[in-house]
N, C-alpha and C positions, 0 to 999 in steps of 0.2 A: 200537071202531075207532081207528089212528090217529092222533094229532093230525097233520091235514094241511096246520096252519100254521110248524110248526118242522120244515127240516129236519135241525136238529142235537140235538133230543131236550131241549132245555133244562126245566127245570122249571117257566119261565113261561110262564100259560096264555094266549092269545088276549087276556081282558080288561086285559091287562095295557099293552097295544100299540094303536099307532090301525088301526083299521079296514083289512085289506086290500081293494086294488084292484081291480077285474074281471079285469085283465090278470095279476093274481097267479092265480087260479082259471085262465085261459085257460092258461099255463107250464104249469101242473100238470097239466090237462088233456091235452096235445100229449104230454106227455114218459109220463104215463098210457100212451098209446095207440100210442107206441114200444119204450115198454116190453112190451107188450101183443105188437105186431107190428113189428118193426125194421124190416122190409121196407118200410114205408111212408115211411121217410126218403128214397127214392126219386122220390117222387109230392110230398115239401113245398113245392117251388118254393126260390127264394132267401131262406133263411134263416141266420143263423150267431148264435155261442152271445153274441155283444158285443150281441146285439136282446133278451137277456135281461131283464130290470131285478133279479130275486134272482139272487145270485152262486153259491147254489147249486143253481138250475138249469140257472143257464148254465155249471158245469161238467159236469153232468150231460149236458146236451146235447152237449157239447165231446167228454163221452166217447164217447157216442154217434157224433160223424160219425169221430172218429180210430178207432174198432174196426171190426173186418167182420163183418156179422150173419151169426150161426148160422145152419147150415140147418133150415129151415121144421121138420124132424122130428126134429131132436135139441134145437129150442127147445120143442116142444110136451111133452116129457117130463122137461126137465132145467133148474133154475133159471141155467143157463149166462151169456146173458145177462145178467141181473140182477147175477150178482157179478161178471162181466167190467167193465161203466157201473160198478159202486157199486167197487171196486178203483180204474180210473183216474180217476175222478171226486176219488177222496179226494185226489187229488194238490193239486189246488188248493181243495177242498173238505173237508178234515181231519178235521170233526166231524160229515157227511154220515153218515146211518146208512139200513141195509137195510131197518129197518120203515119211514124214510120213502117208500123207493122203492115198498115195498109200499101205501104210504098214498096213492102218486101213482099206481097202476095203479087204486084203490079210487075215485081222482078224477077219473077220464075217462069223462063220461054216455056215451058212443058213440065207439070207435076211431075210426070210418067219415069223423067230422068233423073230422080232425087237418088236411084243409087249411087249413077255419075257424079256426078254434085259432091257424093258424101266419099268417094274416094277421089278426087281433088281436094277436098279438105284436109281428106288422111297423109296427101303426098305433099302439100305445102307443109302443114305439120312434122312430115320427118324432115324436111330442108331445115325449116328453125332448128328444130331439136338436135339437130347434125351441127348446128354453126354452136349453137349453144358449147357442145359436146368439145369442140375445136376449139373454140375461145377458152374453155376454161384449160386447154390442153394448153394452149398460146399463156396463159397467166403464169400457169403453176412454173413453165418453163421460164420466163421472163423475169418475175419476183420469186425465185427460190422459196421453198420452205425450209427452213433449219433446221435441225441440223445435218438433216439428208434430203436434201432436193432431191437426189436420183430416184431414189424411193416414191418420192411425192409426184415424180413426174411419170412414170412406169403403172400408178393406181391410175392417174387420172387417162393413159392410153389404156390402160385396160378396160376401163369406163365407157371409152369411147369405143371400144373394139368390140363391148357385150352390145351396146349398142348399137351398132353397126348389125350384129348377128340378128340382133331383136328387130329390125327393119326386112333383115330378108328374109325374116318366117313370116314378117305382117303381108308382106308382097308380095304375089305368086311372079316364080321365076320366070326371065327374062332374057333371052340372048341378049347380054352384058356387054357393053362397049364403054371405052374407055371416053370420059368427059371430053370435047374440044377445046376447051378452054385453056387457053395459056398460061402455064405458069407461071405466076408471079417470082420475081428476083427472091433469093433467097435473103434474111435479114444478115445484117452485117454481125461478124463476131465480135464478142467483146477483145477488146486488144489494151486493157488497161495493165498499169504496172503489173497487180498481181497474179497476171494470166502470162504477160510476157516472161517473167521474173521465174515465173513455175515452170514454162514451156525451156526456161536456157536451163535451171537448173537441170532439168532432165537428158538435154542433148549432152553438155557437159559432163553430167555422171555415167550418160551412156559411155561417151568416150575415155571416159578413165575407166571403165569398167564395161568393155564389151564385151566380155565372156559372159553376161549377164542377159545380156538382148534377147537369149531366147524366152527368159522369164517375161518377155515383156510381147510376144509375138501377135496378142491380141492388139494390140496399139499399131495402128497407120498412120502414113502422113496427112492423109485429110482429116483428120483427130486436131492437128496443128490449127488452133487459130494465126500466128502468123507464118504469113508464106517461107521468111528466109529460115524459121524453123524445122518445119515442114522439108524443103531441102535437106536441109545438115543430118535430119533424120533418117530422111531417104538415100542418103547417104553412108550414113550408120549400118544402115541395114543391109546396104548391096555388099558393103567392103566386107563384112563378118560374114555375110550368104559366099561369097566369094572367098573364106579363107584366108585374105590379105590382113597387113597388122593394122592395126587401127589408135591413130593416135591424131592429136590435131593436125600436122599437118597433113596427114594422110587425108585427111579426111576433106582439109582443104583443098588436097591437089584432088581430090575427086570432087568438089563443089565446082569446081572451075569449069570442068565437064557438062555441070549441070546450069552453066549460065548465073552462078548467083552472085559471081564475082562485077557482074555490071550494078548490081546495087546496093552493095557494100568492100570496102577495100579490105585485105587480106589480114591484116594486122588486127582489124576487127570482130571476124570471121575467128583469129586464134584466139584474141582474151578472150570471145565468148564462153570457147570451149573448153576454158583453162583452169575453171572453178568449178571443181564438180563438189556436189557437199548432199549426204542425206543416202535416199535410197530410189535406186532406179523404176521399183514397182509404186513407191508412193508417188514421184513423180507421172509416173504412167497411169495412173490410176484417175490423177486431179485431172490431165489432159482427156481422158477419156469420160472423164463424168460431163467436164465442161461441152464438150460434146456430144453426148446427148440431150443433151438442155437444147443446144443450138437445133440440131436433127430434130426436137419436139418441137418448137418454135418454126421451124420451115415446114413440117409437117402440117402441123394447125393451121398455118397459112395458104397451104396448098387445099386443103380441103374445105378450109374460109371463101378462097376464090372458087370452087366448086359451087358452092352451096350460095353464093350472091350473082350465080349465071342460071337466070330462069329456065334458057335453052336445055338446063340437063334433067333428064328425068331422075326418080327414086333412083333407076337400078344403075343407072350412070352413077349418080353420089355416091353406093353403095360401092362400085366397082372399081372409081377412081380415090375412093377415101381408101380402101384397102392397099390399093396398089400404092398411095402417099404412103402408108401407116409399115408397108415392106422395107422403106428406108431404115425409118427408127427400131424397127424388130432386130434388125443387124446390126446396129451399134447395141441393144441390149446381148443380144446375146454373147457379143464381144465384152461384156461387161461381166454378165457371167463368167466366163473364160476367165475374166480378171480374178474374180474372188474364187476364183476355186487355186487349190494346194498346187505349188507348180511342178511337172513332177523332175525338176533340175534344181528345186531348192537344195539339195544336198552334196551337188556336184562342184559348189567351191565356197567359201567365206566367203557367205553374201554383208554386204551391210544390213546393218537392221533397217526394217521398214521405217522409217523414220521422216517425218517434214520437216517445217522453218528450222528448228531449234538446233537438227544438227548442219547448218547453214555456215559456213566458215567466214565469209566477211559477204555483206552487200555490196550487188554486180551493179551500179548506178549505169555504167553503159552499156547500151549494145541490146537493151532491151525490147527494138524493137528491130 
C-alpha cells in the first residue's frame, strides 16, 4: 500500500516525524471520497482549501472546487478526474504525486461520511485559528506597540472576541462546558526599575495626598506588579475608607497588620513613602495600563493551553476562551473609569497630571 503520510514521495518514513494528527487522517479521508465521487463536493457545506492544515491537500482540494466534475459515466471508466485534481493541484503543490492521490482514495473508510470528515476539518480549523488569534494577543501584550500599547492590545482582543463570535455562528449551539484543562501559571510581572520606580512613586504621592484616592478608585492592589506595593496600597486604601489620618507612619503601623514588616524593615517602609513627586492619576494610570498588558499575556496563555488540548471540543474553546477573555474585559473597563473626567477633580488642588519631570530627586532604594 501507499505510504499515506507523504504526499510528495520522499524517502522519510512516518518514524521519522512526530506523530500525525486526527485531522491529518480526517483531510485525507474527505479528499478519498471526492476523489472516489466529485459529486459529493455539492452536499460539503461551507468549506475552502485555507481550513486545510497540509498544504498539499489544500491544494488538492483547491483543485478540486476550481475543476467541473466529470460525468458520473465517463468518471466511472476513465481516471479522468484524477489527472485533472493531480495536474492543477501541482500548481502550487510541485512535488504531489498520483500514487498519493491513489493512497488517499485507499484512505476514506466510507465515501458516505465526507460531511463528517468536512466538519472535523472545520473544527481543527477554528483551534488553529483560535491559537493564531491568542498568539498574536500574547505578542502585542509582550512587545508593546508605541506609543500606546493599551490601544494596540484592546484591537487585538477585540479581534479575538469578533472571532470568537464568528465561530459560534459557524457551529450550531451546544450545551457549553467549560475546558478541563488546567491552567497554566500565569507569566511573571515585569518588576524592572521602571515599573518599581512608577509603582513607589505612586504609593508615596498617594500618602502625601490622600484626599486624592478617590480620583484613583479604579486602580487595585492586583494592578501592583510588586507585592510590598500592592500592600502599602492596600493599605492606603483601608485607612482613608476608614476615615483615619494617613501619613507614613500611619500607614506603616497599618502594614504591620498586613505582615509586610517580615519582608522589609520599617525604616524602609518610611523612605519609600517619603517622596511623593508628580500626580497621583498619572501614576495610577501607568500601574493600570501595565496591567493590562500582563491580564492580555495570561489571557492568550490561558486560551493557548485551550487550543493545544485536543480533548476540547469547538464549543469548549469557544466557552473557555470567553470566560479567559472576562478577566481582561475588567481591567478594561477599569481603564475606562480611568480616562473618563473624575467627578472630585474640583474638590481640592489637585496636582497637575504630570510624570518623570515633575519627579523631585531619584529614589535609588527601596525599589523593590
Amino acid at each position: 500500500m501507499p505510504d499515506t503520510t507523504d504526499p510528495y514521495g520522499d524517502e522519510e518514513g512516518p518514524e521519522d516525524s512526530a506523530p500525525l494528527p486526527p485531522a491529518h487522517f480526517a483531510e485525507q479521508a474527505l479528499l478519498g471520497a471526492l476523489l472516489l465521487n466529485p459529486e459529493r463536493l455539492k452536499t460539503l457545506g461551507p468549506l475552502e482549501a485555507v481550513q486545510f492544515a497540509n498544504p498539499a491537500h489544500a491544494a488538492v482540494f483547491a483543485a478540486m472546487s476550481a475543476l467541473s466534475p466529470p460525468d458520473a459515466s465517463v468518471h466511472a471508466k476513465e481516471p479522468a478526474w484524477l489527472i485533472a485534481v493531480l495536474d492543477h493541484a501541482r500548481r502550487d503543490a510541485r512535488g504531489l504525486t498520483a500514487s498519493y492521490l491513489h493512497a488517499l482514495v485507499q484512505a476514506c473508510p466510507d465515501p458516505r461520511h465526507a460531511t463528517a470528515y468536512t466538519r472535523m476539518i472545520r473544527s481543527d480549523h477554528a483551534r488553529r485559528t483560535l491559537r493564531v488569534h491568542a498568539g498574536r494577543l500574547a505578542q502585542t501584550a509582550t512587545v508593546p506597540v508605541q506609543p500606546d500599547p493599551a490601544t494596540a492590545v484592546l484591537a487585538q482582543a477585540d479581534a479575538l472576541t469578533g472571532h470568537l463570535d464568528l465561530l459560534a455562528g459557524q457551529f450550531a449551539p451546544h450545551p457549553g462546558s467549560l475546558p478541563r484543562t488546567p491552567a497554566p501559571p500565569d507569566p511573571p510581572r515585569d518588576t524592572g526599575t521602571d515599573v518599581a520606580e512608577e509603582e513607589r512613586m505612586l504609593v508615596a504621592t498617594a500618602t502625601a495626598h490622600s484626599g486624592e484616592l478617590a480620583r484613583v478608585r479604579w486602580l487595585q492592589p492586583s494592578d501592583f506588579a510588586l507585592p510590598m506595593h500592592a500592600v502599602l496600597f492596600h493599605c492606603l486604601t483601608a485607612l482613608a475608607h476608614r476615615g483615619e489620618p494617613v501619613d507614613p507612619v500611619t500607614v506603616l503601623w497599618e502594614s504591620q497588620h498586613r505582615g509586610l514588616l517580615r519582608d522589609a524593615p520599617p525604616a524602609h517602609i518610611l523612605t519609600l513613602l517619603s517622596t511623593p513627586a508628580g500626580s497621583i492619576e498619572h501614576w495610577g494610570e501607568r500601574v493600570l495600563h501595565r496591567a493590562l498588558l500582563h491580564q492580555a499575556h495570561t489571557t492568550a496563555g490561558r486560551i493557548r493551553a485551550f487550543t493545544d488540548d485536543p480533548a476540547n471540543s469547538v464549543h469548549q474553546l469557544i466557552t473557555g476562551s470567553r470566560r479567559a477573555l472576562a478577566g481582561l474585559t475588567a481591567v478594561r473597563t477599569r481603564v475606562r473609569q480611568a480616562h473618563q473626567p473624575s467627578p472630585t477633580a474640583t474638590s481640592s488642588p489637585a496636582a497637575p497630571r504630570a510624570g518623570p519631570a515633575l519627579r523631585t530627586r531619584a529614589h535609588a532604594s527601596g525599589l523593590r
